[in-house]
Legacy VTK file of the C-alpha trace (Angstrom):
# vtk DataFile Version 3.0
C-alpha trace
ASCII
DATASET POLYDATA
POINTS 378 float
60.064 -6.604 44.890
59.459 -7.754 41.291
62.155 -7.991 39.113
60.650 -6.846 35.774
61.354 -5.696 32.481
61.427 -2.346 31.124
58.460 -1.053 29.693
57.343 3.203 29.373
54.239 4.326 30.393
51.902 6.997 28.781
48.796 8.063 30.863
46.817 10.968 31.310
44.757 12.893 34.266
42.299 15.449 33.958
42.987 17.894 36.365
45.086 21.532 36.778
47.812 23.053 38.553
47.713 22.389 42.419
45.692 19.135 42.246
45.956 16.202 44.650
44.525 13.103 44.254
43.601 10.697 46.780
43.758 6.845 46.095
43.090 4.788 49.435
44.231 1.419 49.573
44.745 -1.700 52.549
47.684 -3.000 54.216
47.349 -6.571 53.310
50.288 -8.699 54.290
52.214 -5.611 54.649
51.116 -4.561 51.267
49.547 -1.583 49.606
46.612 -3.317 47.307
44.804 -0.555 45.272
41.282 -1.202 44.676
41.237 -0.352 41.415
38.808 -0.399 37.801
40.648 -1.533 34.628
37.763 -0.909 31.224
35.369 -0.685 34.522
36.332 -4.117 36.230
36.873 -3.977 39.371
40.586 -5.553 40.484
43.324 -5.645 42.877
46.824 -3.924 42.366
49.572 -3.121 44.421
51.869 -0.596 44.900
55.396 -1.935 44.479
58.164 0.552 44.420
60.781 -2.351 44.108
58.996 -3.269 40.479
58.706 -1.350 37.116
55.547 -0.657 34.948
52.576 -1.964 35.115
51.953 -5.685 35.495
48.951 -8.188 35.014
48.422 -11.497 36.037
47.825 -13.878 33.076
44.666 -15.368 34.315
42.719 -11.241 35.094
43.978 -10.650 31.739
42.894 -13.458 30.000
39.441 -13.316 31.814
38.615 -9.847 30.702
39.866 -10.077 27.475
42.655 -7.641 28.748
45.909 -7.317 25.680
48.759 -5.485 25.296
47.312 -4.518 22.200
44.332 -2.801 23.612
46.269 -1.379 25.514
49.142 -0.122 22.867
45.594 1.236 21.061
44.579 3.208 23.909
41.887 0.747 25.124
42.988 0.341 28.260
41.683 2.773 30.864
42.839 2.489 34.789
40.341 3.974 38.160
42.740 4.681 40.544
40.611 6.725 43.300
39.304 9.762 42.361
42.094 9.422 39.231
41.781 8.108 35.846
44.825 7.015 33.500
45.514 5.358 29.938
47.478 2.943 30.174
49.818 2.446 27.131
52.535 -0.325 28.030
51.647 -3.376 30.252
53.437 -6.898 30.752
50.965 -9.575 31.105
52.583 -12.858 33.269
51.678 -15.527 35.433
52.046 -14.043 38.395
49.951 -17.198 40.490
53.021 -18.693 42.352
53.922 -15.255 44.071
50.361 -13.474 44.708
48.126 -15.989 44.730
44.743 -14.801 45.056
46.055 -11.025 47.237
46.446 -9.347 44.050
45.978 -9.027 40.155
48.439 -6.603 39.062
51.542 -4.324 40.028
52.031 -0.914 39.463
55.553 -0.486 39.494
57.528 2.876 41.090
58.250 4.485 37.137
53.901 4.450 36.774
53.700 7.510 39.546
56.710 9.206 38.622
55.438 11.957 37.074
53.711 13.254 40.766
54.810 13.506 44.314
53.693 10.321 45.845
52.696 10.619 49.433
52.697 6.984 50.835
50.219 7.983 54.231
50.221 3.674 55.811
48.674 4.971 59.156
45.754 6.324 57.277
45.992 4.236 54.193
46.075 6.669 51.818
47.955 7.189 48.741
48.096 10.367 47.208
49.668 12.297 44.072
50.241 15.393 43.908
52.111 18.225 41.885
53.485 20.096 44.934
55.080 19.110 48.641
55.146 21.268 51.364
57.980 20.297 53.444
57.426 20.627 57.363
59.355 20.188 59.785
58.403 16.535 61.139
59.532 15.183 57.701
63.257 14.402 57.267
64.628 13.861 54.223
65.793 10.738 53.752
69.676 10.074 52.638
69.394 8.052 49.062
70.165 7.449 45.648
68.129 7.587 43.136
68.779 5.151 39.739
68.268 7.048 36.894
71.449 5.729 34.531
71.111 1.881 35.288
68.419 0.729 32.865
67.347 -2.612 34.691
66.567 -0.746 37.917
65.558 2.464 36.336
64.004 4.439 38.932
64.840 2.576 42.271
65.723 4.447 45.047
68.461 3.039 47.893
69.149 4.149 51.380
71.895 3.830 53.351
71.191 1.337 56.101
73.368 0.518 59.158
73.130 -2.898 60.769
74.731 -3.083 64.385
76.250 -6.513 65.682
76.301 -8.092 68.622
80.014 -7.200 69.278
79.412 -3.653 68.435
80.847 -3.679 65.366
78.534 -2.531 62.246
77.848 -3.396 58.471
76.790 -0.858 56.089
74.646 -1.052 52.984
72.533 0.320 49.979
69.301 -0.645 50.624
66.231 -0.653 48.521
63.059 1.006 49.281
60.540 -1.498 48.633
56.534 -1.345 49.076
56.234 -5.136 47.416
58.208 -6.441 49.869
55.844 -7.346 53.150
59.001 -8.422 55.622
61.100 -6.042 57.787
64.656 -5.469 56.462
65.765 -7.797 54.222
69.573 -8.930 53.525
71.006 -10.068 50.395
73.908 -12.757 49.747
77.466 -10.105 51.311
75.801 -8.677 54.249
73.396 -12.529 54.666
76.596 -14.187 54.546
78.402 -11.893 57.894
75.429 -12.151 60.184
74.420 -16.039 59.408
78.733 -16.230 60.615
77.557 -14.338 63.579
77.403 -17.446 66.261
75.866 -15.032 69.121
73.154 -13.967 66.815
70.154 -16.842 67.085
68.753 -17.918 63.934
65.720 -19.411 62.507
65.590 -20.981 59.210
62.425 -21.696 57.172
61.741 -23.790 53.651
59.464 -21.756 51.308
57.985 -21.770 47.964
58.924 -19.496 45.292
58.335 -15.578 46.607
59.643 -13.403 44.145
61.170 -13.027 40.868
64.853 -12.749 42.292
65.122 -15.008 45.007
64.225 -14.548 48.927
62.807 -18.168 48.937
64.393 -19.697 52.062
65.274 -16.896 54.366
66.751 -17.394 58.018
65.750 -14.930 60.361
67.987 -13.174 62.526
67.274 -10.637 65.617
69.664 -8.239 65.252
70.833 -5.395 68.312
69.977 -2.013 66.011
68.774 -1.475 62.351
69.271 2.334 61.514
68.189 4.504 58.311
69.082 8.108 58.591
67.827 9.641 62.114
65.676 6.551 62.227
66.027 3.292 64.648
65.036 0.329 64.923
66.225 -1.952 68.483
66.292 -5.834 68.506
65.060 -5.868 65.530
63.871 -9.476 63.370
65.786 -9.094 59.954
65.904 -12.216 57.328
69.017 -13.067 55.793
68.698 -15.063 51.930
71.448 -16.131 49.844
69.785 -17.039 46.770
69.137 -13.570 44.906
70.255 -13.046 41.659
73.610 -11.758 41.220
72.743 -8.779 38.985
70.686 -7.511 41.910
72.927 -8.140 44.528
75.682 -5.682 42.302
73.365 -2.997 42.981
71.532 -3.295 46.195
72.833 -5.022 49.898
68.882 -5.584 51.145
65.787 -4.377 50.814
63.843 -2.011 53.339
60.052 -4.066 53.039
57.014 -2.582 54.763
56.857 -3.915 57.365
59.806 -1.602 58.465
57.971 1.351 56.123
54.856 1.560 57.476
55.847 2.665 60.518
56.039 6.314 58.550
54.807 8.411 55.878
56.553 8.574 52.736
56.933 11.182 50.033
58.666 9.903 47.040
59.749 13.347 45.125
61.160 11.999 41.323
61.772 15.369 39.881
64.099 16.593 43.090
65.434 12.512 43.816
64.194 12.725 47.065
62.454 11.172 49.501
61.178 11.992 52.696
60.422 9.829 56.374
57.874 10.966 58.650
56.955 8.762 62.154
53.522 8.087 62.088
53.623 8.442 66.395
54.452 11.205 68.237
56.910 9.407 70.047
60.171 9.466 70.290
60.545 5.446 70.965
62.923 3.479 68.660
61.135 1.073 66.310
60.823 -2.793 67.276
59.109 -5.835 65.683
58.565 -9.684 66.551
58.125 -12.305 64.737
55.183 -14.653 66.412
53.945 -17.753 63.942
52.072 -21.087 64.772
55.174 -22.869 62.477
54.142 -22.208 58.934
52.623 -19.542 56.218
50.216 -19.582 53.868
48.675 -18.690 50.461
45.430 -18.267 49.441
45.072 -19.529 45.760
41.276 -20.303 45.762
40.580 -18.087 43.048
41.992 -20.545 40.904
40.747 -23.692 42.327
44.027 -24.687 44.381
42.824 -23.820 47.680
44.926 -22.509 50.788
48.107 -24.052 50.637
51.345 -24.360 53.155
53.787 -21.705 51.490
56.654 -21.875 54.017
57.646 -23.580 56.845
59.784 -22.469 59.896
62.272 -25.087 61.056
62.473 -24.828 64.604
62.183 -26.980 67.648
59.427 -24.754 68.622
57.056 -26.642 66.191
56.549 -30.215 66.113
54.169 -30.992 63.317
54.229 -33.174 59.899
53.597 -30.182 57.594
55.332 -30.324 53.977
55.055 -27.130 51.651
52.517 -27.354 49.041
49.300 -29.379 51.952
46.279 -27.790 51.005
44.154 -27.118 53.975
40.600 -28.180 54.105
39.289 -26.851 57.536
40.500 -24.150 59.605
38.834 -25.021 63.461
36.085 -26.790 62.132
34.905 -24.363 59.030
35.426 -25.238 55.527
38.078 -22.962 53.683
35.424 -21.964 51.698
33.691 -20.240 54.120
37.579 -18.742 55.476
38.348 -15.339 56.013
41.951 -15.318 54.885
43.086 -12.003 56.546
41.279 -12.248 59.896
43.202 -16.151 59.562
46.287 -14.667 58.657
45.946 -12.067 61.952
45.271 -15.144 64.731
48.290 -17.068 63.110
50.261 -13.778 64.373
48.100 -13.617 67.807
50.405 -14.859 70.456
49.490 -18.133 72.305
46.501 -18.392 69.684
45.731 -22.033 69.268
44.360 -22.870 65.667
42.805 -26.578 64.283
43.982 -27.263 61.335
42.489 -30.217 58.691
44.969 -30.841 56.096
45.246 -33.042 53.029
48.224 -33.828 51.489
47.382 -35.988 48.067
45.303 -38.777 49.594
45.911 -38.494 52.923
43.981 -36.266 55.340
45.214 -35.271 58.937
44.235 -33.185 61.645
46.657 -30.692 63.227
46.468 -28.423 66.024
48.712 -25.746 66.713
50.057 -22.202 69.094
51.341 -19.566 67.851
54.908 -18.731 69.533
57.295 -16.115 69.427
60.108 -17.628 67.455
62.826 -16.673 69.329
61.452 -16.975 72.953
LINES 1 379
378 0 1 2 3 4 5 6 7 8 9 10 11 12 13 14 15 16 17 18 19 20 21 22 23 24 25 26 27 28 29 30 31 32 33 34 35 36 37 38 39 40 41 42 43 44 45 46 47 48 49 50 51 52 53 54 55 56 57 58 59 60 61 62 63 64 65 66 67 68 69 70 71 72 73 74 75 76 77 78 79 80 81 82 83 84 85 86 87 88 89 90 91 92 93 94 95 96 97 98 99 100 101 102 103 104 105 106 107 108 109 110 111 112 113 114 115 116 117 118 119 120 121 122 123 124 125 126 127 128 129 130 131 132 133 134 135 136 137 138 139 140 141 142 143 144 145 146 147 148 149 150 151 152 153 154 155 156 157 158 159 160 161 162 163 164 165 166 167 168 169 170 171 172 173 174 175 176 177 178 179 180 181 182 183 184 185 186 187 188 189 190 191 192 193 194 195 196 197 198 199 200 201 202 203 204 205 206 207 208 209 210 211 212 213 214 215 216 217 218 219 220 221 222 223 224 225 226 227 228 229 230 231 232 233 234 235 236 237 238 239 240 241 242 243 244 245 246 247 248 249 250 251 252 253 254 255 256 257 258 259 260 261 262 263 264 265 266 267 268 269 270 271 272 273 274 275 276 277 278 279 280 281 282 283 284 285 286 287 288 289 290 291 292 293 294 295 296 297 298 299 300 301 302 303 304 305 306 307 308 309 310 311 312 313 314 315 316 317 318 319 320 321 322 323 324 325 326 327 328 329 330 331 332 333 334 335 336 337 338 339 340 341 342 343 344 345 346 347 348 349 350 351 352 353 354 355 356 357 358 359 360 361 362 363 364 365 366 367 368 369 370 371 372 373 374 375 376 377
């Protein structure tokens, strides 16, 4: 989620009544990233239905001469798929620190709102339409849709119930969020009851600066049932923060992320305020997660000359190693970074038992480090 001002859009589509268009994207981190064309340039962008407008990173901007003048004048032209949009209104900002080199815009959840979004994460594919069918394996999802609070025009919240360990529940008005790549996120009311819970375990980590609003230390918790509607999820890994920004935490109690989403498909309908869950498995199976991690995460910034650097640490037992948050590593089991594949690194530090050689330099100093990726709450 991006916490952004407000800005109105006004774009254009060639096409007629009954249209769909089809915009595939990947799953990176949990995230949708568009590959998109801005004036012909190929870019990045993702999908963020926790964010408003549309949103450029300083350093794209600046390197293809990209303004929010052109664009006021019409000279801005977006590729999204097999559609193509003006852009009026865009917010340039330095969006380095949060993204890193994963993506070079947002398009925020008011940019679409003039179609039915279908949000398809099994087959990657994002389409808008003018029309929705409804069938009968999609159930429409209880929420509220903002359309009379002007900072978080356009959000919608679910109601989400979190089950204790004593049986006992918490309720809550939850945010569906795309940007977000955790679970189910908590903010600082419902954050403050479980981290009182002493039969719930806990893991704390130390991170670097995530979003706009907060979420930069969370402790995560493994909680007995998460459930949304009809929807389930059973010993479930949730992360609890207490550092958001109290003008979000007046409207929403957590965010649903995507790593909880993609387990459906989504239709977002903003004329009816509705939205719409479908499993993407036939089976009837609640939904579970885990959390495996060799003791730290990472952020690829080498776009901009900073490298891969530490981004978070998990403080646990489990790991034993002298990381600090901001090492830049130099070799990843004997290769240079520059010769890294971030994702296919990103999927072994999730592969359990996985055993990874690190080289790391932190100012002068350079180390060697080997670790194993555990399951932080065996």
């Amino acid at each position: 989620m991006k916490y952004l001002q407000v800005f109105f859009l006004i774009f254009f589509i060639n096409s007629s009544f009954g249209y769909e268009h089809t915009i595939p994207f990947e799953l990176v981190h949990n995230n949708i990233i568009l590959h998109s064309q801005l004036n012909g340039i190929d870019c990045k962008l993702m999908y963020d239905t926790g964010a408003r407008s549309f949103l450029l990173n300083t350093e794209f901007a600046s390197k293809n001469s990209i303004t929010a003048a052109k664009a006021f004048r019409g000279q801005l032209k977006g590729t999204f798929g097999d559609a193509s949009m003006k852009i009026k209104y865009l917010l340039i900002e330095d969006l380095d620190a949060i993204a890193g080199d994963l993506y070079d815009g947002i398009i925020g959840i008011d940019f679409f709102k003039d179609f039915i979004v279908k949000i398809d994460y099994k087959n990657k594919v994002l389409s808008l339409s003018d029309s929705f069918e409804v069938s009968t394996d999609y159930i429409k999802v209880p929420t509220n849709h903002l359309l009379r609070n002007p900072t978080f025009l356009y959000w919608f919240t679910a109601k989400v119930e979190i089950q204790l360990s004593n049986g006992k529940t918490i309720q809550g008005n939850f945010l569906i969020d795309t940007g977000s790549g955790r679970s189910v996120s908590f903010t600082n009311k419902i954050s403050k009851a479980l981290l009182n819970d002493d039969s719930l375990k806990k893991v704390p980590t130390k991170g670097a600066k995530s979003s706009f609003i907060g979420f930069k230390n969370p402790t995560y918790v493994k909680v007995p049932s998460v459930t949304i509607g009809n929807f389930s999820a059973t010993d479930y890994v949730v992360d609890c923060n207490t550092d958001i920004h109290k003008e979000t935490t007046k409207v929403i109690d957590g965010i649903l992320g995507s790593e909880f989403l993609k387990n459906f498909t989504i239709v977002i309908n903003f004329k009816e305020s509705s939205i719409y869950f479908k499993r993407n498995t036939t089976s009837n199976e609640p939904i579970t997660n885990s959390f495996y991690s060799d003791g730290f995460q990472l952020k690829d910034h080498r776009k901009s000359g900073k490298g891969i650097l530490i981004s978070s640490i998990i403080q646990s037992d489990l790991f034993e190693h002298p990381i600090k948050i901001g090492d830049e590593l130099l070799e990843v089991d004997g290769k240079p970074v520059s010769n890294i594949n971030f994702n296919l690194l990103e999927k072994k530090k999730s592969q359990l038992n996985s055993k990874i050689l690190y080289k790391i330099k932190r100012k002068r100093k350079v180390f060697s480090i080997t670790t194993k990726v555990k399951d932080i709450f065996e």
